[in-house]
N, C-alpha and C positions, 0 to 999 in steps of 0.2 A: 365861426363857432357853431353854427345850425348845422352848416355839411359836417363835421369832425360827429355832431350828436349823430344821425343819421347813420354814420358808416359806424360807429359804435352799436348803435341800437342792431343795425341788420348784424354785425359779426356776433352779438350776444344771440341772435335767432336763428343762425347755422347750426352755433354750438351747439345748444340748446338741442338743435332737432338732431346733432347728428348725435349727442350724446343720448338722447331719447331713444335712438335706430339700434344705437349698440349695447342698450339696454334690452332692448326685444330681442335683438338677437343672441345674446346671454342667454334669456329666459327661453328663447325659442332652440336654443341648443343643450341647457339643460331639460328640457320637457324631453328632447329628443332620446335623448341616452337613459334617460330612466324607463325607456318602453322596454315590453318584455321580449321584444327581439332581442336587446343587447345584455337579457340575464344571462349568465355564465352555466352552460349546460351540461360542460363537460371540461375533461382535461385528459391529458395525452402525454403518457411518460415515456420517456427513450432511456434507455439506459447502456452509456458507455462503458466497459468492463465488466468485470464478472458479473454472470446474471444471477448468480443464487446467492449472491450477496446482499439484493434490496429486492424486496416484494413489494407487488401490490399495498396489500392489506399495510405496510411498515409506511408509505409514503402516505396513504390515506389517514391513520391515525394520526400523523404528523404534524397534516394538513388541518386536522379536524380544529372547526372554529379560526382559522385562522386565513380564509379568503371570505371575504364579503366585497360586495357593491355591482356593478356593471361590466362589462370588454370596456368600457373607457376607463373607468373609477379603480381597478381594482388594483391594488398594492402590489407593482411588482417586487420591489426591492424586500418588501416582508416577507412573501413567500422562498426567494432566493436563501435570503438570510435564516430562515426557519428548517430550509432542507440542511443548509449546510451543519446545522447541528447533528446529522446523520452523521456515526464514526466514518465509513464508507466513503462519505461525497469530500472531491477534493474541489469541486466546482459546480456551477448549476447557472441553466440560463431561460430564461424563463420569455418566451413570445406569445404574443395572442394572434389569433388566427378566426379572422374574419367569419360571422358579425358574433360567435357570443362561445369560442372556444380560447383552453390555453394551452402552448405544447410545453412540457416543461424534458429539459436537455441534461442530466444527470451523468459527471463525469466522476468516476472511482479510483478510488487510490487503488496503483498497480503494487499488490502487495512484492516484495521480495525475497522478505525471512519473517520468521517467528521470532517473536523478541521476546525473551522470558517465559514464564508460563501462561502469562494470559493476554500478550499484545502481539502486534502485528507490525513489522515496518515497512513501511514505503517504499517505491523508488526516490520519492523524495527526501526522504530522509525524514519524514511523519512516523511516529508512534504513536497509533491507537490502539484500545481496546475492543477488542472483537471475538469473536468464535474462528479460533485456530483452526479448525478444522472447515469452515467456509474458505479461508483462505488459501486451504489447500487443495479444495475440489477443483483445481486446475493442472494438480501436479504439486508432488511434494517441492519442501521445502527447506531450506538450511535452518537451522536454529541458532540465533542468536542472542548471548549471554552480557551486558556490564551494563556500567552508568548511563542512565538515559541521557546526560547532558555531553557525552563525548557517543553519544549514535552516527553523527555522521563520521567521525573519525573511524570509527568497526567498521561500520560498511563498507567504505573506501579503502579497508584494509582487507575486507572480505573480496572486494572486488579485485584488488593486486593476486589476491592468492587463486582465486580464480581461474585468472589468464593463467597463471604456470599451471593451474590441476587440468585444465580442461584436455590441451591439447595430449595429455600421458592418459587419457581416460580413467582421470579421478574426480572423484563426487563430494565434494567437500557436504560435510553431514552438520557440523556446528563449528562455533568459533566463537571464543569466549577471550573479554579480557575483564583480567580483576588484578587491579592496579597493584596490588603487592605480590604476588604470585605469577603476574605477567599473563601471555597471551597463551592460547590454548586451541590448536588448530584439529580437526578431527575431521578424516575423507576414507571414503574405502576403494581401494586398488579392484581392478578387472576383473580380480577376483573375491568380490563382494568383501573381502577383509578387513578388518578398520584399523586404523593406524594411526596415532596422534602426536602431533609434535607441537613441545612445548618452546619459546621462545619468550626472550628477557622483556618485562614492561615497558624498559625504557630507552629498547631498541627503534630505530628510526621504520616505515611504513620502508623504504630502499633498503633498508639493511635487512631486513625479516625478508623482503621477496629473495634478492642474492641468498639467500642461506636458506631459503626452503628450495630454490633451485640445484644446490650442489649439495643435499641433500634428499634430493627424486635422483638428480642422475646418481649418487649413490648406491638406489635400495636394490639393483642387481647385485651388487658387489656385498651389501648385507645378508641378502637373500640367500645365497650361494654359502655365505658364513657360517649364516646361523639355521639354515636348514628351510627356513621359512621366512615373512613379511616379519619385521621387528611389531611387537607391540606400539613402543612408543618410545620415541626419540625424544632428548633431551637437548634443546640447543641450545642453552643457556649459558655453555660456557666459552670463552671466549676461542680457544684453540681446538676444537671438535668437540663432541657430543657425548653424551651417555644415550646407549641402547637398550631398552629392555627385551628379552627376548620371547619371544612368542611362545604362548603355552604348545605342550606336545601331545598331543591326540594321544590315549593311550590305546596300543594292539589288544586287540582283542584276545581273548584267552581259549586258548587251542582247546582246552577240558571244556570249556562251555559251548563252544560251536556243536562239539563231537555231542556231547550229552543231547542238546537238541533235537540234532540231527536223526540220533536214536530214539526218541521221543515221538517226532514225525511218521517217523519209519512205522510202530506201532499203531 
């Protein structure tokens, strides 16, 4: 009974000291990190994508009030979460960097069209509101018209008409769908022309690319017809199309060159 006391008493006296040891050490590691080496001096922003999309000054008021503590103490996951509030940021990763900096890593949504009059869409298929005109100081942009909750359905549709315009050197300008009036495709030919073709709402993404294909190889064969590039094609019905024809420059008038000319002469 005497030994059992004994090996009792000394294992209460290791604890004891060791829990004592790792108490100081606690104390002795927070004493550490509160020194003024490890206050936070600075920070370092990267910015992936467009650069005239986030400033300085826009990530600083951002910020404002919303880091405090030490390189050890300081909230990464708040600051993360507080950029991502920026329309712009589709990501953000935030590291510290030895003994009292932090870099923070700002990835942009790669815009791809202008969505309505005052938003921006994604490559991801993101609508946000921005400054249209930010998003085009990289190169203009398609414009893109309907319901925000069928956006990735446009796009994907934007993207099929795409592959047929590019390789004929056409520029698709906008593309609109509005569910009762259908889809609304607008690109201008080689020679800056515009040309829109309209196809049925509740035509399949496969059946609208087939039929604006044999419709391009068409527009010689209209071209030749009607004098000039059609306005705007109608493909909404089932066995060919309705064409508008392209307005006609009027000749100028023989009595007004001459009169000028007399004019000059003087």
């Amino acid at each position: 009974m005497s030994k059992w006391s004994d090996k009792t008493f000394n294992f209460l006296t290791d604890f004891v000291s060791i829990l004592i040891i790792l108490v100081l050490l606690v104390f002795a590691a927070w004493w550490a990190i509160q020194k003024p080496v490890f206050w936070l001096r600075g920070i370092d922003v990267v910015v992936h994508g467009n650069q005239e999309a986030i400033t300085a000054p826009v990530v600083a008021e951002k910020l404002k009030g919303k880091i405090s503590g030490t390189f050890f103490t300081v909230d990464i996951s708040k600051i993360r979460d507080t950029l991502k509030e920026i329309p712009w940021v589709k990501d953000v990763s935030v590291k510290r960097e030895w003994p009292n900096r932090l870099k923070i890593f700002l990835y942009l949504h790669k815009p791809v069209a202008l969505w309505g009059e005052q938003e921006v869409l994604s490559q991801d298929g993101v609508i946000f509101e921005e400054n249209q005109a930010v998003a085009e100081s990289e190169g203009e942009l398609p414009h893109i018209y309907g319901p925000p909750e069928l956006s990735a359905k446009i796009y994907q549709q934007y993207l099929d008409f795409d592959k047929i315009c590019q390789p004929r050197e056409l520029k698709i300008v906008s593309l609109t769908l509005t569910p009762m009036s259908g889809w609304f495709l607008v690109f201008k030919n080689s020679e800056s022309k515009t040309v829109e073709v309209v196809f049925k709402g509740s035509d399949t993404n496969q059946a609208m690319s087939l039929r604006l294909e044999r419709i391009l190889n068409m527009m010689p064969q209209m071209k030749d017809h009607l004098g000039a590039h059609p306005r705007k094609i109608d493909a909404r019905y089932t066995k060919g199309v309705a064409v508008q024809r392209p307005e006609i420059e009027p000749e100028p008038d023989d009595s007004d060159v001459l009169e000028t000319e007399i004019k000059d002469a003087k």
